[in-house]
C-alpha positions in Angstrom: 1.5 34.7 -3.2 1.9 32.1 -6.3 3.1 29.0 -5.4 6.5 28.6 -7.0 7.8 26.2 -9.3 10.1 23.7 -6.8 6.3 23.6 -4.1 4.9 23.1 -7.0 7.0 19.5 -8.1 6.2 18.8 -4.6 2.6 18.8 -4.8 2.4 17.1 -7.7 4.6 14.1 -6.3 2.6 14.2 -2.6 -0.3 14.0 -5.0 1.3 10.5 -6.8 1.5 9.2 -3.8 -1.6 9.5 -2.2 -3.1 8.6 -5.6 -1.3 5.0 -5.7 -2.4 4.8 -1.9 -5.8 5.4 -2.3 -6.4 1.6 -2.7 -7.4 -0.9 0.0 -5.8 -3.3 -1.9 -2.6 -1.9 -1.9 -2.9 -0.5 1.8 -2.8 -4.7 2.2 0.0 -5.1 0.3 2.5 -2.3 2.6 1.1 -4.2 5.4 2.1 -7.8 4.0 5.3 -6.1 2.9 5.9 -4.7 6.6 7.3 -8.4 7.5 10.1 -8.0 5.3 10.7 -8.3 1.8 8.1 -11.0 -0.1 7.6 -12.8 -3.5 4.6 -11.9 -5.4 2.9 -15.2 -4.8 3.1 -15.2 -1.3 1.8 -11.6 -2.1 -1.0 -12.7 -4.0 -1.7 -15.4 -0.8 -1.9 -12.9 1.7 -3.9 -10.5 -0.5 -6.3 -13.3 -1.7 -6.4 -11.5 -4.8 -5.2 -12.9 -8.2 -1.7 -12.4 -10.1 -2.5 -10.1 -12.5 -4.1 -7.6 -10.4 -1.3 -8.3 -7.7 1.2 -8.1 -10.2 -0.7 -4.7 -11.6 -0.5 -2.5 -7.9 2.8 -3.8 -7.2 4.0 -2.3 -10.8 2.1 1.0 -9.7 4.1 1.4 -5.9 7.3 0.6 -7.9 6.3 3.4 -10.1 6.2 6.0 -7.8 9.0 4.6 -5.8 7.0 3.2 -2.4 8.2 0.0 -3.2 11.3 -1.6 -5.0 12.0 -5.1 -6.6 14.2 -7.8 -7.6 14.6 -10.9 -9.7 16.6 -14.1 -9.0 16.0 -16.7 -11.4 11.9 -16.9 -12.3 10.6 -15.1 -8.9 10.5 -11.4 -8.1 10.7 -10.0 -4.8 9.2 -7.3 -3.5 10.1 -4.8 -0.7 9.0 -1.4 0.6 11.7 1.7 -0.9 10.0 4.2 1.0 9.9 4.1 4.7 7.9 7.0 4.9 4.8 5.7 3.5 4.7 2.7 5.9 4.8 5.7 8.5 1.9 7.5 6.7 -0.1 4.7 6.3 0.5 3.0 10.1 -0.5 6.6 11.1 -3.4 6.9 9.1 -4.6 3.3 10.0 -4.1 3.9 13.8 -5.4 7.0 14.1 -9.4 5.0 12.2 -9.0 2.5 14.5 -8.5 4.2 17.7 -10.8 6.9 16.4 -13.4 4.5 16.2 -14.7 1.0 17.0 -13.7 -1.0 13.7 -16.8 -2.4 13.4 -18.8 0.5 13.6 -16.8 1.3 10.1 -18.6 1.4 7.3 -17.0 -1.1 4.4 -17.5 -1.1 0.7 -20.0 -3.8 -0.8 -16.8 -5.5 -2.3 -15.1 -6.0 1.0 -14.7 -9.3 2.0 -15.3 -9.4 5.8 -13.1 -12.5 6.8 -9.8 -10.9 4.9 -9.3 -8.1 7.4 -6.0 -7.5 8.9 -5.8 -8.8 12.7 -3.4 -5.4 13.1 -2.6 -2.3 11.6 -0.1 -2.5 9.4 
């Protein structure tokens, strides 16, 4: 059975989306977001991570339409579009931590220790 043209869009767009997830850094930035609509300093604060590569995932989740922003005067807000990737990604996130203790996970070498969330998302 071929996998028709219409599936087909679908796939490629499920795949965009678990492509601009696949990033611990912006798996922090849905779950700084999940308070509400932010600017991208207070972004970049919660993040600790720098304004150019802040400013870089928040361009890529606009992209693909997980998040949406706005200007008013010099600062731009940002907000979550799509409610269903909070719901994938709480899922996800709950499901490793109750699958497991947290810190019987194994981190990258680049993970900083003392930035991890005190909740999931």
């Amino acid at each position: 059975m071929a996998i028709n043209q219409e599936l087909d869009l679908i796939f490629i767009k499920a795949a965009s989306f678990f492509s601009v997830l696949a990033e611990p850094t912006r798996l922090k930035i849905m779950h700084v977001l999940c308070d509400g609509e932010q600017s991208v300093s207070r972004v970049m604060e919660e993040v600790n991570s720098s304004q150019s590569s802040v400013s870089r995932h928040l361009a890529a989740m606009c992209k693909v339409g997980v998040l949406s922003r706005r200007k008013e005067g010099l600062m731009v807000f940002y907000q979550i579009q799509d409610q269903q990737a909070v719901e994938f990604c709480r899922t996800i996130c709950v499901g490793i931590a109750s699958d497991a203790d947290v810190s019987d996970l194994v981190l990258p070498n680049n993970t900083n220790h003392q930035n991890r969330p005190k909740h999931v998302l």
